[in-house]
N, CA, C and O of each residue as an XYZ file, in Angstrom:
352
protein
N       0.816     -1.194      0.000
C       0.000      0.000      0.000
C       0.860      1.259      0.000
O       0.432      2.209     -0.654
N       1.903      1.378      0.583
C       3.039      2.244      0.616
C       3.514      2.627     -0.977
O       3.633      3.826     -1.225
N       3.758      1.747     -1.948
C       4.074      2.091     -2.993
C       2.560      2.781     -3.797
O       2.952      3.102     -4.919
N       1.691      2.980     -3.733
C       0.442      3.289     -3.629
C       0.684      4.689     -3.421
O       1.070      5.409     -4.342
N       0.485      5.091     -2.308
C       0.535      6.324     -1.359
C       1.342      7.023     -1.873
O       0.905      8.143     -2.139
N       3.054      6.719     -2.315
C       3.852      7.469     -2.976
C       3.735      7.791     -4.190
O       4.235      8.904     -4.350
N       3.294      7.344     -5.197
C       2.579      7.327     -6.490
C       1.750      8.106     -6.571
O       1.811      8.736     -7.627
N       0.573      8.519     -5.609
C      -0.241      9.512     -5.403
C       0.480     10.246     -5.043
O       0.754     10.943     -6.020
N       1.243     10.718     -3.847
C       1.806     11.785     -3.786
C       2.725     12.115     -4.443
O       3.258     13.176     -4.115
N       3.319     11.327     -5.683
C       4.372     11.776     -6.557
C       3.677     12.953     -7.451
O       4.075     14.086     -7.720
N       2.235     12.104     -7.884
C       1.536     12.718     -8.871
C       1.198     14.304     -8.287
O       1.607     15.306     -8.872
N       0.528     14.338     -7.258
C       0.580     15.816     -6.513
C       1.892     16.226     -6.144
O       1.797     17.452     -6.085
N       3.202     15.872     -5.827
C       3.933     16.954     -5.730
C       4.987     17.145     -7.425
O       5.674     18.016     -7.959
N       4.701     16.244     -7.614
C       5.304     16.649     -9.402
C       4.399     18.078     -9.886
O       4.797     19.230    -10.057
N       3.371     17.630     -9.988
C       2.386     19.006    -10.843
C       2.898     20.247     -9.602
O       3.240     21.292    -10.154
N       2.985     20.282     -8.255
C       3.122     21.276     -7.751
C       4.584     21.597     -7.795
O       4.977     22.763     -7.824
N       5.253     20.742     -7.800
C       6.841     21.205     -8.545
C       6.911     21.751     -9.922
O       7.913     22.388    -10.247
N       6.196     21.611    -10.543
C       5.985     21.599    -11.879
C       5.305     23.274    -11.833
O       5.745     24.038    -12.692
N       4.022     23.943    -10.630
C       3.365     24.739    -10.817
C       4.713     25.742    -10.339
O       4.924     26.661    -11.130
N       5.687     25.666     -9.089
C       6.694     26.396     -8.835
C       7.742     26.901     -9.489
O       8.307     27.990     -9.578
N       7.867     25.689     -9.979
C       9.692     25.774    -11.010
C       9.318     27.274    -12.056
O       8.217     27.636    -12.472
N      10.615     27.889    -12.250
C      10.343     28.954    -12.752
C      10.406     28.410    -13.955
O      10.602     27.247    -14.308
N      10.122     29.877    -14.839
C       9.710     29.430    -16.233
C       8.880     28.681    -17.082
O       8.181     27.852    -16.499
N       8.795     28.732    -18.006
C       7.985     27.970    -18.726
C       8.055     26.214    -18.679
O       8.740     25.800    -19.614
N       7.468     25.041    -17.749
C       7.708     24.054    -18.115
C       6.996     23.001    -17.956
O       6.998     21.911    -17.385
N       6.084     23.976    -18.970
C       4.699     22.937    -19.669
C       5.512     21.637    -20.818
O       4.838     20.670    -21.176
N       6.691     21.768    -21.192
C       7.154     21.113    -22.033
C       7.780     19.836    -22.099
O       8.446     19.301    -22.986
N       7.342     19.385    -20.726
C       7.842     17.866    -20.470
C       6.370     16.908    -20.363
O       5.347     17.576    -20.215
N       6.256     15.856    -20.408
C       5.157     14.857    -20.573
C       4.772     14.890    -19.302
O       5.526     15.310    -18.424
N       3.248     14.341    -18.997
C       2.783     13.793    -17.510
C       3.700     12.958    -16.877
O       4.149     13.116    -15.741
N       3.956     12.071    -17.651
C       4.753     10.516    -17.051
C       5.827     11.131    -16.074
O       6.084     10.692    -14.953
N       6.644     12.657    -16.929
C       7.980     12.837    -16.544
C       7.914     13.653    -15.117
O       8.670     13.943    -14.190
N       6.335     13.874    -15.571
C       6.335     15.233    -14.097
C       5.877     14.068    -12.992
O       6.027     14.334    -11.800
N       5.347     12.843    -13.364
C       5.110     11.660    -12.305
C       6.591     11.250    -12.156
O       6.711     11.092    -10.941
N       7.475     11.059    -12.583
C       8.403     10.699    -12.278
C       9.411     11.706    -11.230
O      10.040     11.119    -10.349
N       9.518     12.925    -11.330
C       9.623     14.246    -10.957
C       9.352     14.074     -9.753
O      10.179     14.266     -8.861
N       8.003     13.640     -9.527
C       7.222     14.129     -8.313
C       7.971     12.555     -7.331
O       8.700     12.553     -6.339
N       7.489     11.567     -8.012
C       7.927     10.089     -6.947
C       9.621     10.557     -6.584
O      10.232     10.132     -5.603
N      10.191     11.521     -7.614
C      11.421     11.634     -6.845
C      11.624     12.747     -5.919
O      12.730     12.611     -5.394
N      10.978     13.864     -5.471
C      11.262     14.701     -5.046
C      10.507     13.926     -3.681
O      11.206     13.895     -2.669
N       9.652     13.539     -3.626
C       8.849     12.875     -2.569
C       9.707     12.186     -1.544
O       9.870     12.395     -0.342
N      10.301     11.134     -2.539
C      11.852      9.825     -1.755
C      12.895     10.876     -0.969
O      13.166     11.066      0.216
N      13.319     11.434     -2.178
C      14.506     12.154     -1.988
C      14.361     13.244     -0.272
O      14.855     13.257      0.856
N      13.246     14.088     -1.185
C      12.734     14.990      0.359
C      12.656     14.622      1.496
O      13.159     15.339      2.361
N      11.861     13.123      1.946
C      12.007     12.186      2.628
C      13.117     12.144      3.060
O      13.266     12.941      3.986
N      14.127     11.481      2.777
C      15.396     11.553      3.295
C      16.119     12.301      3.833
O      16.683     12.162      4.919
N      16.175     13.630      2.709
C      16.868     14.960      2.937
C      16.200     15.420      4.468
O      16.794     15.705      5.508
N      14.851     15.376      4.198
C      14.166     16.142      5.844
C      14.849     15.034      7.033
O      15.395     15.430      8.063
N      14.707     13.707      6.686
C      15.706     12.644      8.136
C      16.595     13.382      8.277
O      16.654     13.973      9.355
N      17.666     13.649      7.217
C      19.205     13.776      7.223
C      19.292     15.395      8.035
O      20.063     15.677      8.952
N      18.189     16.386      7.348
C      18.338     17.520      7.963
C      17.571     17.496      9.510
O      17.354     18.632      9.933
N      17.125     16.372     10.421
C      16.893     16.499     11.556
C      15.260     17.000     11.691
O      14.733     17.661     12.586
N      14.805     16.551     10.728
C      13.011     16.932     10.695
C      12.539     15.879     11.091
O      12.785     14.839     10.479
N      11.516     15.892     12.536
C      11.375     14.892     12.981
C       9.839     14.576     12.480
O       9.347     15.586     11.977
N       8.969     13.470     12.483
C       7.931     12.894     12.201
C       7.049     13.481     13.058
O       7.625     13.859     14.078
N       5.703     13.742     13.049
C       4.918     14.627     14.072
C       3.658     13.359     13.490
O       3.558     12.653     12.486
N       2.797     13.579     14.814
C       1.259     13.038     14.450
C       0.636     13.610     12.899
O      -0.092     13.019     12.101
N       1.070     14.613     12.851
C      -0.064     15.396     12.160
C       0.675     15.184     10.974
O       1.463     14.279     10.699
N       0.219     16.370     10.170
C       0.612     16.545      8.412
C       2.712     17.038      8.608
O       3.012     17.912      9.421
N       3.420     16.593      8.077
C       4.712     17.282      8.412
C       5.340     18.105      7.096
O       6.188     17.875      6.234
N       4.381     19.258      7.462
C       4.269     20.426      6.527
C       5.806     20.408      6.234
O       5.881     20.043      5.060
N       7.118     20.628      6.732
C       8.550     20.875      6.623
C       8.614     19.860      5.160
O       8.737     20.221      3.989
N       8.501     18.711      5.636
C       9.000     17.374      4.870
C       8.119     17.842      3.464
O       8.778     17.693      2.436
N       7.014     18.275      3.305
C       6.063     17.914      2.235
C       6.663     19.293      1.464
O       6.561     19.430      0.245
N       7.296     20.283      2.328
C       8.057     20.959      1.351
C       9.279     21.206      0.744
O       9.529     21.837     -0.283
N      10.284     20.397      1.817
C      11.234     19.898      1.006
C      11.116     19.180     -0.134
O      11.971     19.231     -1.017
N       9.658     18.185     -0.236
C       9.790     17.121     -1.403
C       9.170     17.972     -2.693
O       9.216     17.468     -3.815
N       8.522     19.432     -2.453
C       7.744     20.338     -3.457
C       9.089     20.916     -4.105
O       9.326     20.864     -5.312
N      10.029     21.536     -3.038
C      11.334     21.996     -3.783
C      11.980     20.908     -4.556
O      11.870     20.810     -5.778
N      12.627     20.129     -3.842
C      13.018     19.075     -4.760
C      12.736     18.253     -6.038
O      13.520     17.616     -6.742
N      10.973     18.501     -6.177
C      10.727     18.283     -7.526
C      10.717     19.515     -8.081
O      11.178     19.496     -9.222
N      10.456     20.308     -7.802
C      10.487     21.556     -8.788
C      12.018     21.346     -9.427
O      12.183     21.400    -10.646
N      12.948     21.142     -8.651
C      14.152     21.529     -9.192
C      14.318     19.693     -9.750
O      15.068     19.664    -10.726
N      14.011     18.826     -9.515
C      14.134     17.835    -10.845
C      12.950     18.135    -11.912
O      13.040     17.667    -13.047
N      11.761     18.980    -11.497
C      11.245     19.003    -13.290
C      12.526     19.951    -13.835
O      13.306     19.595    -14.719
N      12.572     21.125    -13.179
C      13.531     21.929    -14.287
C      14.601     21.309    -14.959
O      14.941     21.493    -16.128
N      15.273     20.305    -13.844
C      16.154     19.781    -14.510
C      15.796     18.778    -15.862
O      16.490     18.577    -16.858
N      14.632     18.306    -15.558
C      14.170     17.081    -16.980
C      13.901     17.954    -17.617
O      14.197     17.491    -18.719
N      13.348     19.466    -17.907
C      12.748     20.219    -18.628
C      14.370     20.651    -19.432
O      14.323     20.597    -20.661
N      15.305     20.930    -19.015
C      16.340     21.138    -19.572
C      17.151     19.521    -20.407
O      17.822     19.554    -21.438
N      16.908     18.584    -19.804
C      17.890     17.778    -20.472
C      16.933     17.294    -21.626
O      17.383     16.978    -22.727
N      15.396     17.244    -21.278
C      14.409     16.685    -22.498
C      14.766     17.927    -23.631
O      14.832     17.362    -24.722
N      14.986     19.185    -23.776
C      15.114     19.988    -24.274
C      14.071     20.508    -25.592
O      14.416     21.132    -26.595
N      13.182     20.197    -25.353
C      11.993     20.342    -26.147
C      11.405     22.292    -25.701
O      11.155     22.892    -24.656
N      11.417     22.619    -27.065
C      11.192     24.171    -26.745
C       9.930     24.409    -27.340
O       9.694     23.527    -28.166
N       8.961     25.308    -27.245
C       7.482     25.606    -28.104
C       8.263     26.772    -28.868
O       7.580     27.077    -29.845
N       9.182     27.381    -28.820
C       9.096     28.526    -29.622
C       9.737     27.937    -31.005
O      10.422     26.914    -31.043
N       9.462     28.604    -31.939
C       9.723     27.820    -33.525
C       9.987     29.280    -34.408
O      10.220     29.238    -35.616
């Protein structure tokens, strides 16, 4: 069920990494901003352990925004290496 849960929240924090990241970067696929998101989610996860963010009963607003930064800055990064531009 865990792999479940992260999948959903990949999908919501990808698009909200996706709504942050500066610039234009409508230009990567769903799949990539799901992929985006399951990583900023893991990663954030960790990063918040490593930075001493501890687990609370409740929602752990800190953690859920480390994993929003962290995808923002892997969409930008897929948005740059996919390199797909709209302007023509």
């Amino acid at each position: 069920m865990e792999i479940i849960g992260v999948i959903v929240a990949g999908i919501i924090i990808g698009l909200l990494g996706k709504f942050v990241a500066p610039g234009n970067r409508d230009n990567i696929p769903l799949w990539l901003t799901v992929v985006c998101g399951v990583g900023g989610v893991l990663i954030g996860y960790y990063l918040a352990a490593a930075l001493g963010v501890d687990a609370t009963k409740g929602i752990d607003w800190i953690r859920w925004i480390i994993s929003i930064i962290v995808a923002a800055v892997l969409v930008v990064v897929a948005a740059s290496v996919t390199g797909k531009s709209r302007a023509r």
